[in-house]
Structures are given as C-alpha cells and as structure tokens.
Residue frames relative to the residue before (quaternion, step in Angstrom):
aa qw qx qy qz dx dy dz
X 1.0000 0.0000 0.0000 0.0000 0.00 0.00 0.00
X 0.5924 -0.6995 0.3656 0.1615 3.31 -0.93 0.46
X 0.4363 0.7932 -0.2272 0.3589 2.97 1.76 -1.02
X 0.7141 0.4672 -0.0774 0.5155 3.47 1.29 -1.46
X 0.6188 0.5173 -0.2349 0.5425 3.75 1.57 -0.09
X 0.4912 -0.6951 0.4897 0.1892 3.58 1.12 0.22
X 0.5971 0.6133 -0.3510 0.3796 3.30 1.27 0.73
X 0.4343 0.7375 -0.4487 0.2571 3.77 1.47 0.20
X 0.7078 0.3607 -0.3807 0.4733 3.62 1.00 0.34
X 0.3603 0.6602 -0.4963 0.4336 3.38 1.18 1.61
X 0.2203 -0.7642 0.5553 0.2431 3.27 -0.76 0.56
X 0.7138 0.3710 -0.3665 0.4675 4.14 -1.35 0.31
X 0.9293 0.0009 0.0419 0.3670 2.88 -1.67 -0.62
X 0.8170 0.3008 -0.0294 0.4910 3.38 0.31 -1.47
X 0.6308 0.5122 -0.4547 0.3648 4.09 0.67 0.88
X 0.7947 -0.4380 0.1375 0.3972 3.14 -0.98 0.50
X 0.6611 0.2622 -0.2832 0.6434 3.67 1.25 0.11
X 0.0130 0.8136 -0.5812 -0.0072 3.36 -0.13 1.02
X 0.3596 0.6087 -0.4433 0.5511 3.81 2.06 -0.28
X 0.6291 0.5804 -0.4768 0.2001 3.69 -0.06 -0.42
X 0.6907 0.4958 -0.2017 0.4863 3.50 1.07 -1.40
X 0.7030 0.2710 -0.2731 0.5981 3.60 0.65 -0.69
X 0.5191 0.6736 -0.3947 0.3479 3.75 0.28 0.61
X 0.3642 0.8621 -0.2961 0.1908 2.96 1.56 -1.23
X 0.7826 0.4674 -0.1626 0.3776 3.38 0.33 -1.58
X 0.5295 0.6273 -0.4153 0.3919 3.86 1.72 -0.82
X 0.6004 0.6188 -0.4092 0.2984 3.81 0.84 -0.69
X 0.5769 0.4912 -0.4140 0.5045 3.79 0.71 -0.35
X 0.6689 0.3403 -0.3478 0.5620 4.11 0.67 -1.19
X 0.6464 0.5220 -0.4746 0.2906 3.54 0.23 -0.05
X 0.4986 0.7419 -0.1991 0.4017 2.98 1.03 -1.21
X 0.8148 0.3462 0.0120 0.4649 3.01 0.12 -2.18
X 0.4660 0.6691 -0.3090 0.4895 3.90 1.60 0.21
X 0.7681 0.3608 -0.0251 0.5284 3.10 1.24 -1.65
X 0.4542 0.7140 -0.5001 0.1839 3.55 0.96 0.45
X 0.8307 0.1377 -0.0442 0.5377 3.46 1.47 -1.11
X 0.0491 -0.8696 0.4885 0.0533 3.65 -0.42 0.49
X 0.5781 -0.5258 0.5072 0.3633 3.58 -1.21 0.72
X 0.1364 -0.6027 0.7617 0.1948 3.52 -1.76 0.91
X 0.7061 -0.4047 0.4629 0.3512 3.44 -1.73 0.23
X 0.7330 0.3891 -0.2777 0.4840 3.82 0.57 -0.82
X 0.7142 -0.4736 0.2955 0.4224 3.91 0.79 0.75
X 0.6329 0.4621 -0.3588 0.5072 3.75 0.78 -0.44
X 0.4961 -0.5550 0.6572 0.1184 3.00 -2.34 -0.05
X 0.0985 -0.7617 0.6375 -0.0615 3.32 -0.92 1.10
X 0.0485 -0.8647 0.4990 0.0306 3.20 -1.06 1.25
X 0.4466 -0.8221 0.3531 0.0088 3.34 -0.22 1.75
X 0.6816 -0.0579 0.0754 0.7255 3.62 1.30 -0.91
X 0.4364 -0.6933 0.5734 -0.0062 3.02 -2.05 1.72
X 0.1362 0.6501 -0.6901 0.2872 2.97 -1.11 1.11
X 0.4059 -0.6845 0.4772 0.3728 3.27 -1.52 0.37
X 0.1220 0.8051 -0.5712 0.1035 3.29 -0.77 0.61
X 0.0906 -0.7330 0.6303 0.2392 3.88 -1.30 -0.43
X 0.1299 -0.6887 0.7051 0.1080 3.23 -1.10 1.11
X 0.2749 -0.5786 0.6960 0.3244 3.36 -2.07 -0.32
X 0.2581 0.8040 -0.5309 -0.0718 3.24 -1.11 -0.37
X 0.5317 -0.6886 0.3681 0.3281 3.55 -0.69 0.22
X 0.0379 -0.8646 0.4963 -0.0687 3.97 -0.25 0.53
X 0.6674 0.3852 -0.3928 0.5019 3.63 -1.54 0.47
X 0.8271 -0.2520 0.3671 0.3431 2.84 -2.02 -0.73
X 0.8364 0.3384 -0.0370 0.4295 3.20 0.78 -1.67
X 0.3640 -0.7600 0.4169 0.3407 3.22 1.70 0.67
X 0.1878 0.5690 -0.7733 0.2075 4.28 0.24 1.22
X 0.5971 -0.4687 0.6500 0.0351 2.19 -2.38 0.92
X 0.0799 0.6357 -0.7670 0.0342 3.43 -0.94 1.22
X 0.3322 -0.5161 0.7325 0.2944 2.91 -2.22 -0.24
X 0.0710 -0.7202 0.6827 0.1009 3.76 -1.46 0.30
X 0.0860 0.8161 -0.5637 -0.0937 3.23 -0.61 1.14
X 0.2218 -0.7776 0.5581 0.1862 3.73 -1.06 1.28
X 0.2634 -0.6931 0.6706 0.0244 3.23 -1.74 1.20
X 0.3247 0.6775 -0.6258 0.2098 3.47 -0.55 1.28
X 0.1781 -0.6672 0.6927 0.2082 3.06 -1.82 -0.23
X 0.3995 0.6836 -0.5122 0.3328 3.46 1.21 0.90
X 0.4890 -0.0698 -0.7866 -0.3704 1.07 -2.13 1.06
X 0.4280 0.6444 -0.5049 0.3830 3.32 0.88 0.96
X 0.4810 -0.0312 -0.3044 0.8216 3.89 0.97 1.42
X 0.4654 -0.6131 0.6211 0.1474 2.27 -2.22 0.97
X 0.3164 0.7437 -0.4578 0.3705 3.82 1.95 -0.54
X 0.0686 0.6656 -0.7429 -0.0180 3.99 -0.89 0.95
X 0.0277 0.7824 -0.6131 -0.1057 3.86 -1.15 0.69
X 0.2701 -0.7191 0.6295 0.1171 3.55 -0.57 1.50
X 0.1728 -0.6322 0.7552 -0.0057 3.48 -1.19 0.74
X 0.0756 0.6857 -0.7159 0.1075 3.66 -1.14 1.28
X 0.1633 -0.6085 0.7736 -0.0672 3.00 -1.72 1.72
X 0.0049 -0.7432 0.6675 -0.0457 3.00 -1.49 1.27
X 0.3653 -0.6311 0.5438 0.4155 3.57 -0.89 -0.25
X 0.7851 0.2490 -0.0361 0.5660 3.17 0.48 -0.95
X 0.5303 -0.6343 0.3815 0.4134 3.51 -1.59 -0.30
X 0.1420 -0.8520 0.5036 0.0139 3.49 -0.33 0.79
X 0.1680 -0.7701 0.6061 0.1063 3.76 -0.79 0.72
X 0.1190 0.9113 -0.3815 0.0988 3.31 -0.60 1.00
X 0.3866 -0.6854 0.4348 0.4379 4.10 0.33 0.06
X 0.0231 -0.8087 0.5756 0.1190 3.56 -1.02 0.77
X 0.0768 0.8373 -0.4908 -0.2284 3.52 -0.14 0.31
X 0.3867 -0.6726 0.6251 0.0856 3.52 -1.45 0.60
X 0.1178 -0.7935 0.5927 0.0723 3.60 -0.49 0.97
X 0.2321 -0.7936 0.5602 0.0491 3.88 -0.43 1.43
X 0.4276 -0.7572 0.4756 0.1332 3.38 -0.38 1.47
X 0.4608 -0.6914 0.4731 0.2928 3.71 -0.85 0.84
C-alpha cells in the first residue's frame, strides 16, 4: 500500500487511490444501478432520471411490471414514465422533484 510510502498527496498512478484511474468505467454501472429503488410499502421510487427500463415486482401480489422512462433530462424538464403490466396492480410510486 502506499499509505506507508509518504505518497497520499500524489496524484495518478502512484497515490493513495491508485483504484481511482482504472475505475473510471464503474461510473456509468453505477449510475444506471441507482436510478430506481424498492420502498418498504411494495412500490418503486425513482430518485435519478435518465432513460432507462427497469422491471420489478410491486403491490401486494408482488406483479411484475415494466416502466419504461423517456427523457432527455436534464436538458428538458418533460419526464414520460411508460407502465406495462399484465394485470391490474396498485402500487406506491414515488418521484423525487429536483430543487
């Protein structure tokens, strides 16, 4: 480790975060991880926009929808949620509204 070499106020290859540079590429799967997340009350809360489609199960009876989101935010503020279901399904959605 480096830590022990007196080198943590180096930047690149050789500083105490040498995981950083060859990391680079994790920021898009991260990202695209953190778009939708389970609430406790069966539903689905999305937190950060992007286009994307997720599945997931929801409600009481844990059906299977799909939700596909259509944006180009944040350059429009216009967000369109497409929901496929099989069946009817009641469920909590939350929407986080960016300051």
């Amino acid at each position: 480790m480096p830590f022990d070499r007196q080198m943590n106020n180096v930047f690149g290859a050789k500083s105490g975060y040498t995981c950083c540079l060859t990391n680079m590429h994790q920021g898009w799967t991260k990202f695209t991880s953190h778009l939708w997340y389970e609430t406790p009350d069966g539903g689905l809360a999305a937190l950060v926009y992007s286009p994307n489609n997720v599945s997931a199960r929801v409600g009481k009876d844990q059906a299977l929808i799909t939700i596909r989101e259509v944006t180009d935010y944040p350059f429009d503020d216009k967000i369109d949620f497409n929901i496929e279901l099989a069946k009817t399904v009641e469920f909590p959605l939350s929407l986080r509204i960016p300051a």
